[in-house]
Each structure stands twice: as structure tokens, then as C-alpha cells.
Biotite code that builds the C-alpha atoms (Angstrom):
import biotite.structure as struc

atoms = struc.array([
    struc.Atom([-10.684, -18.332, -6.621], chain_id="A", res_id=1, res_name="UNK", atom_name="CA", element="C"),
    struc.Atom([-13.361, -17.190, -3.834], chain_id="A", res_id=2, res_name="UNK", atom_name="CA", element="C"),
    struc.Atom([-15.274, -14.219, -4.732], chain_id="A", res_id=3, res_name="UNK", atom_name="CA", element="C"),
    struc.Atom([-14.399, -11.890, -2.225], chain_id="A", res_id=4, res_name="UNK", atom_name="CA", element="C"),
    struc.Atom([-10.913, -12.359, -3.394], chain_id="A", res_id=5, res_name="UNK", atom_name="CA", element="C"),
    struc.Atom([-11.828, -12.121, -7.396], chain_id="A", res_id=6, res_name="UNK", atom_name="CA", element="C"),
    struc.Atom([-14.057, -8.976, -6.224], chain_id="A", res_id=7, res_name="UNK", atom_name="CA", element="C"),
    struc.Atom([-10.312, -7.306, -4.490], chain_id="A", res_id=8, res_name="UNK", atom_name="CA", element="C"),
    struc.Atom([-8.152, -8.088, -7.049], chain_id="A", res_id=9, res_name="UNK", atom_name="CA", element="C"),
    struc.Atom([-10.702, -6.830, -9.908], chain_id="A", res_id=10, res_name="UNK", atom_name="CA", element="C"),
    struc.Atom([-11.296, -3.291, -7.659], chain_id="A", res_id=11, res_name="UNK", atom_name="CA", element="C"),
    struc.Atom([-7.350, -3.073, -7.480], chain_id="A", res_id=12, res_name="UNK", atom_name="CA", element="C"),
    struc.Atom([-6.457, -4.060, -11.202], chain_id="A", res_id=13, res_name="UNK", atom_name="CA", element="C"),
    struc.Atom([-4.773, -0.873, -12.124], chain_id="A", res_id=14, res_name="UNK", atom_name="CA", element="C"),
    struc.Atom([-2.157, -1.951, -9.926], chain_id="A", res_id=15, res_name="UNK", atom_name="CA", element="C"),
    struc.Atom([-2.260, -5.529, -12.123], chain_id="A", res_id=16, res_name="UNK", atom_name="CA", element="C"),
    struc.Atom([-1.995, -3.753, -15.289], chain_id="A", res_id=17, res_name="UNK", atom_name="CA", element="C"),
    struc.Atom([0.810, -5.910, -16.507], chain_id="A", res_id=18, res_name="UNK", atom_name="CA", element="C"),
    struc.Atom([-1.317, -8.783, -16.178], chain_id="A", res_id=19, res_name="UNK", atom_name="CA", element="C"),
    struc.Atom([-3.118, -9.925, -19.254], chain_id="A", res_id=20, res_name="UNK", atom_name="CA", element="C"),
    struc.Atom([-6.803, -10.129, -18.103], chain_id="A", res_id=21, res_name="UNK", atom_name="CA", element="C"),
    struc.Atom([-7.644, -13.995, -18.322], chain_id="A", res_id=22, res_name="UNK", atom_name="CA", element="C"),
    struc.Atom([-4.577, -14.340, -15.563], chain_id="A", res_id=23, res_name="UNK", atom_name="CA", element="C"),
    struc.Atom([-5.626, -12.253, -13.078], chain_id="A", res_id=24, res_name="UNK", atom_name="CA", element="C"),
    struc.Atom([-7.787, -15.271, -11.911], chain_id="A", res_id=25, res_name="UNK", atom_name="CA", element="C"),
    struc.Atom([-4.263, -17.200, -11.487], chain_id="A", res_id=26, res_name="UNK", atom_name="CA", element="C"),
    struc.Atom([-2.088, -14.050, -9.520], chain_id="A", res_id=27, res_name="UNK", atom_name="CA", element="C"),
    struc.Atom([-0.422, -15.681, -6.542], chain_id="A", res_id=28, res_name="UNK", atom_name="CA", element="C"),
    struc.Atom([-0.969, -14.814, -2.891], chain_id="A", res_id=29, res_name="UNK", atom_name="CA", element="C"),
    struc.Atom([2.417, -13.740, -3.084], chain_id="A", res_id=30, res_name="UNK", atom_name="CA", element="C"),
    struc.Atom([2.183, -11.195, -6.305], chain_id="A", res_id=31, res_name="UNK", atom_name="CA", element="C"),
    struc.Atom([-1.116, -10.203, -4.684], chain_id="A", res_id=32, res_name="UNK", atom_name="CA", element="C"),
    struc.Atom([0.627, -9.180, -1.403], chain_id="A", res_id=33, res_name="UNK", atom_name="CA", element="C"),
    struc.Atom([4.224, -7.916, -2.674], chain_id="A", res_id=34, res_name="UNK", atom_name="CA", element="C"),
    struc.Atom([1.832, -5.588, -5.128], chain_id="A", res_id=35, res_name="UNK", atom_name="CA", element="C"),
    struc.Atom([-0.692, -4.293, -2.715], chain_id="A", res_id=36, res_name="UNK", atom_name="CA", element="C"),
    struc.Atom([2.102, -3.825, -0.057], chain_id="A", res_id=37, res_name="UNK", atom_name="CA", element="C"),
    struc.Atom([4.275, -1.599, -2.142], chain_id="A", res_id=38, res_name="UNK", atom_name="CA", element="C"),
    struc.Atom([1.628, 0.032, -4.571], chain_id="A", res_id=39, res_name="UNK", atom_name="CA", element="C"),
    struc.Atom([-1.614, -0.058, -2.565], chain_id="A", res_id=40, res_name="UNK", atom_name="CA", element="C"),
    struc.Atom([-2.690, 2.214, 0.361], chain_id="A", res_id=41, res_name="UNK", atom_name="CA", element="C"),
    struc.Atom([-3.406, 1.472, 3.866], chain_id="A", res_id=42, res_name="UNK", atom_name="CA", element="C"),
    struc.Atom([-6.986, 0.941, 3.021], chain_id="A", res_id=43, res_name="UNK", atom_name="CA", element="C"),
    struc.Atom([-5.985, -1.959, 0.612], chain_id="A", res_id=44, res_name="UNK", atom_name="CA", element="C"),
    struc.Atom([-3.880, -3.281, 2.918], chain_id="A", res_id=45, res_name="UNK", atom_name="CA", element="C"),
    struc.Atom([-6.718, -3.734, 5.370], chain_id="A", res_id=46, res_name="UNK", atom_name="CA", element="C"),
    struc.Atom([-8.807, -5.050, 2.896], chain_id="A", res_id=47, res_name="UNK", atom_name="CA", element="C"),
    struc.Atom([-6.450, -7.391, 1.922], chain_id="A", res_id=48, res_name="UNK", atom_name="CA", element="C"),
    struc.Atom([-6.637, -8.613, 5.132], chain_id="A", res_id=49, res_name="UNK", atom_name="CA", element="C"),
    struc.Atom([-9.794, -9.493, 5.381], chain_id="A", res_id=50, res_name="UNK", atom_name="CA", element="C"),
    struc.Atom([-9.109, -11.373, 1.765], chain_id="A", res_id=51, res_name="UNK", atom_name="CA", element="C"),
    struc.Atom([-6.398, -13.066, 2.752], chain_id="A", res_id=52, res_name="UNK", atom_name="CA", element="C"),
    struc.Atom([-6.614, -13.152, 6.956], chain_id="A", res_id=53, res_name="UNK", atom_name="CA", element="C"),
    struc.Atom([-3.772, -11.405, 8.364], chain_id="A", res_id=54, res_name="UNK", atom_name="CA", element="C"),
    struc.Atom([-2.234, -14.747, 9.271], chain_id="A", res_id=55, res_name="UNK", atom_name="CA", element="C"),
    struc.Atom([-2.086, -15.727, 5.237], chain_id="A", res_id=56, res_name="UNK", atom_name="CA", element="C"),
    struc.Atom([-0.635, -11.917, 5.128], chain_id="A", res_id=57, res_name="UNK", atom_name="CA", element="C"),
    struc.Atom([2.360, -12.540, 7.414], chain_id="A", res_id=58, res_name="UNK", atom_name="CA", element="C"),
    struc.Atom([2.957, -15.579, 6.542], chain_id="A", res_id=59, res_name="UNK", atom_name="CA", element="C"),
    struc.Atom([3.574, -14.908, 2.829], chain_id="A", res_id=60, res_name="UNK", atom_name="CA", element="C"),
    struc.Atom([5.497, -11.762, 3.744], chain_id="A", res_id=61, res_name="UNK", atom_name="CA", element="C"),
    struc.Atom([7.931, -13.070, 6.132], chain_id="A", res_id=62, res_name="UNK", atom_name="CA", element="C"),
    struc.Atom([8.694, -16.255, 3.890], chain_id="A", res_id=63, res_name="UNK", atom_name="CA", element="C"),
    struc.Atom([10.022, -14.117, 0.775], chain_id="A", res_id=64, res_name="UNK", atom_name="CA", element="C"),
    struc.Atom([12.976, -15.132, 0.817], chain_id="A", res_id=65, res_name="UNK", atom_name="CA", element="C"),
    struc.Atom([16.014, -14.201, -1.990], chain_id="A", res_id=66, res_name="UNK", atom_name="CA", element="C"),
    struc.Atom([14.663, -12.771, -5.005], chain_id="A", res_id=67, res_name="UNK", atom_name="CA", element="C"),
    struc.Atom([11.786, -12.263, -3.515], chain_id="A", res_id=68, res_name="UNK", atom_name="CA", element="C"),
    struc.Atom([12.738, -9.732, -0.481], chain_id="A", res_id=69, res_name="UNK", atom_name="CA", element="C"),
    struc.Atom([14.490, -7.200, -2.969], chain_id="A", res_id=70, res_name="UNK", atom_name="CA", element="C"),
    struc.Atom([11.150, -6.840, -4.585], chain_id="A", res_id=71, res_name="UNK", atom_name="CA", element="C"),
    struc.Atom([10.066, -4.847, -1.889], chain_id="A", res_id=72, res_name="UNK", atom_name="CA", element="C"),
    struc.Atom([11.003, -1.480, -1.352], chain_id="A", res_id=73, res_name="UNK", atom_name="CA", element="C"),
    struc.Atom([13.121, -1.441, 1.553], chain_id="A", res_id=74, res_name="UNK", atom_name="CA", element="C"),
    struc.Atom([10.613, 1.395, 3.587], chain_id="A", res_id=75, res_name="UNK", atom_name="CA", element="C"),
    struc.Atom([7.994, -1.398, 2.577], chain_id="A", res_id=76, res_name="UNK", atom_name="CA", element="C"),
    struc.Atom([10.116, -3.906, 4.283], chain_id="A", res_id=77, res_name="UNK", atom_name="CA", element="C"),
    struc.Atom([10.514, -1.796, 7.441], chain_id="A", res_id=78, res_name="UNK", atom_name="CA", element="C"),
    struc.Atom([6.876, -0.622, 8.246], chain_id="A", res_id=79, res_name="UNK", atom_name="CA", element="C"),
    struc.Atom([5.336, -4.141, 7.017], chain_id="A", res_id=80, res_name="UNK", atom_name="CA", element="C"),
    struc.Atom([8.067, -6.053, 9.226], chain_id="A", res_id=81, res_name="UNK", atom_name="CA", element="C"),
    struc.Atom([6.719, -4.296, 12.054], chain_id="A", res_id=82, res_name="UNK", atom_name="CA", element="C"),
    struc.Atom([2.482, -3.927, 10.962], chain_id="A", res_id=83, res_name="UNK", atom_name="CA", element="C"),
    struc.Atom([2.566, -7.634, 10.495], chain_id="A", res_id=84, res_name="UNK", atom_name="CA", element="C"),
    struc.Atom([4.607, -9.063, 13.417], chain_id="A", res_id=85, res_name="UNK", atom_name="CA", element="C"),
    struc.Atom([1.901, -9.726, 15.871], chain_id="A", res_id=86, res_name="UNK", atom_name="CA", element="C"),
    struc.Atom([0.231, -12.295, 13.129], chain_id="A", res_id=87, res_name="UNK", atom_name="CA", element="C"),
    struc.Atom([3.711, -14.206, 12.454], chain_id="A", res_id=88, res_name="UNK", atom_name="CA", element="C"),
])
């Protein structure tokens, strides 16, 4: 795991609290992006960004598929849907 991204999930692990700590290293792009998008702020999201690139962002989004897709709120859904279109 690169730093920058060990650094963001360790400032945001209050939203990880279900994780036991020696698996935080091992959270998925796509638990790190389904949890920031529907618990984190604006200012994560734009951090996570930078983490991520908003390419890696999109692209993990838009592929939930099943399962996946009910996990986020629908509102989530919505505004992300349309914040992360240009990068899809």
C-alpha cells in the first residue's frame, strides 16, 4: 500500500471502525470508495481523489454492479453518477 494512501485511510479510520486494525492495510479500492462516498464529506472525496486519481474513482464506482450498487445510498448514487461522469 503507497503511503499517501495508508496516510488517507488512517486520517479517515473512524469511518473503518468495523475493521480490525491489522486489515485496514488490505481495505479494497472498492470498500475505500463505497465508504468515503456515502460516509465521508466533500473534502474526503477530493482527497480521495488525489489517492486514488479520479479515473481509479469512476472507474470503481460505475463498475459496482449487483450487490454492490444497493450499498450505496440511492442520493449517493445520484450526485456521484453525475460528480464522476466526466472521468468515466
Amino acid at each position: 500500500m503507497t503511503r499517501r494512501r495508508e496516510r488517507f485511510i488512517n486520517e479517515h479510520r473512524d469511518l473503518f471502525w468495523y475493521t480490525p486494525e491489522k486489515e485496514k492495510r488490505d481495505v479494497s479500492d472498492e470498500l475505500l470508495v463505497e465508504t468515503i462516498l456515502n460516509y465521508g464529506t466533500l473534502d474526503d472525496f477530493r482527497d480521495l481523489k488525489r489517492v486514488l486519481t479520479p479515473k481509479r474513482v469512476a472507474q470503481v464506482f460505475f463498475s459496482a454492479n449487483g450487490r454492490q450498487v444497493g450499498n450505496y445510498y440511492p442520493e449517493i448514487r445520484n450526485f456521484f453518477s453525475l460528480a464522476l461522469k466526466p472521468y468515466a
